[in-house]
C-alpha positions, 0 to 999 in steps of 0.5 A, a space after each residue: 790606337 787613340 779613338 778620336 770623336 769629334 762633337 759638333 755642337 749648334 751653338 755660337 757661343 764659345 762657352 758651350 764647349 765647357 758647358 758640353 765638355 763637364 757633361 761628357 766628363 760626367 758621362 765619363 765617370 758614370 761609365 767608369 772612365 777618368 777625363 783630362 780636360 786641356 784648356 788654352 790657360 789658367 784662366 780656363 782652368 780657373 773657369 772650368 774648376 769653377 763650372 765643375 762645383 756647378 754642373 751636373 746640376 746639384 752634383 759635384 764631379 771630383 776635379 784636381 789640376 794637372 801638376 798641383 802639389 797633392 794632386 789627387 790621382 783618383 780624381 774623376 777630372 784632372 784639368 790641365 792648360 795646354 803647356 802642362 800637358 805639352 810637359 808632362 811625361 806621357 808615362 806620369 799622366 795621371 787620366 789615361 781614358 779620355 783627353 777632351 780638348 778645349 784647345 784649338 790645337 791638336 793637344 801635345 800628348 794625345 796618343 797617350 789616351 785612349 780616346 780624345 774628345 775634340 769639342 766644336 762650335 760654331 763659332 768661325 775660329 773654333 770650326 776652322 781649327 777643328 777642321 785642321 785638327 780634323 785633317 792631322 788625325 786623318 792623315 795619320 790614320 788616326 780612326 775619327 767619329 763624327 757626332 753633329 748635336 744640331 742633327 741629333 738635337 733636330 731628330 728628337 724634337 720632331 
C-alpha cells in the first residue's frame, strides 16, 4: 500500500515547496530511488526544470518530462503536470518510487507509487488543500507520516 508523508514546512512562500520538493528528490536519488514531481501546468514544469539545472548546488540532477518524445526512462526526475499524469496508464509510468505532489489536489494516479510525498506551506490555500488531501488518505486507510520542519528546524537550533 503507497506510504503517504506529508512534509510541513514554515515558510510563507509558495516557492518553498519547489525549493523542498528538488532537495527530496535529490535525497531520493542518493538513497537509489526514482521521483515523479506533479506540478499544476507547464509553466511549473517549465519552472522546476529550470530549479533542477540549479539545485543541489553545483550538482545537476538528471530530469525528463513526462510523455516528451525520447524520454529518458533512466532519468533520476521524470516532472509531469497534472493532466499528464491524470492520462497516463498506471502501468506506463516510468518512476514508480515516490510521487512528490505540487499540486493542491490528490494526484490522479497515486496508488501506483510507492510513496507519495505531499509538500505543505504555510501559505492559507496550500494548507487547507493539504488538510483535504490529508483527510482522503486517511478515510482510505492510506498509512500517513507527518514530518513538521518548523519543530525540526526549532530543535536543531537551540
Amino acid at each position: 500500500m503507497t506510504r503517504i508523508d506529508f512534509y510541513v514546512l514554515p515558510e510563507l512562500r509558495l516557492d518553498a515547496r519547489e525549493h523542498f520538493a528538488v532537495r527530496l528528490a535529490a535525497k531520493a536519488f542518493r538513497q537509489g530511488h526514482r521521483s515523479l514531481i506533479q506540478v499544476a501546468d507547464d509553466a511549473g514544469v517549465e519552472r522546476l526544470a529550470a530549479r533542477l539545472w540549479d539545485e543541489p548546488r553545483n550538482a545537476f540532477l538528471g530530469h525528463a518530462r513526462l510523455g516528451a518524445p525520447g524520454i529518458d526512462h533512466r532519468a533520476p526526475v521524470v516532472l509531469a503536470a497534472q493532466r499528464e499524469l491524470a492520462q497516463m496508464d498506471p502501468a506506463a509510468l516510468p518512476v514508480h518510487d515516490l510521487l512528490i505532489n505540487l499540486e493542491l489536489d490528490v494526484p490522479a494516479r497515486f496508488a501506483a507509487f510507492d510513496r507519495v510525498a505531499e509538500i505543505i506551506c504555510q501559505d492559507e490555500k496550500v494548507r487547507d488543500a493539504g488538510r483535504v488531501n490529508y483527510r482522503f488518505y486517511r478515510e482510505r486507510g492510506y498509512p500517513l507520516h507527518h514530518h513538521d520542519l518548523a519543530r525540526r528546524q526549532a530543535r536543531e537550533s537551540t
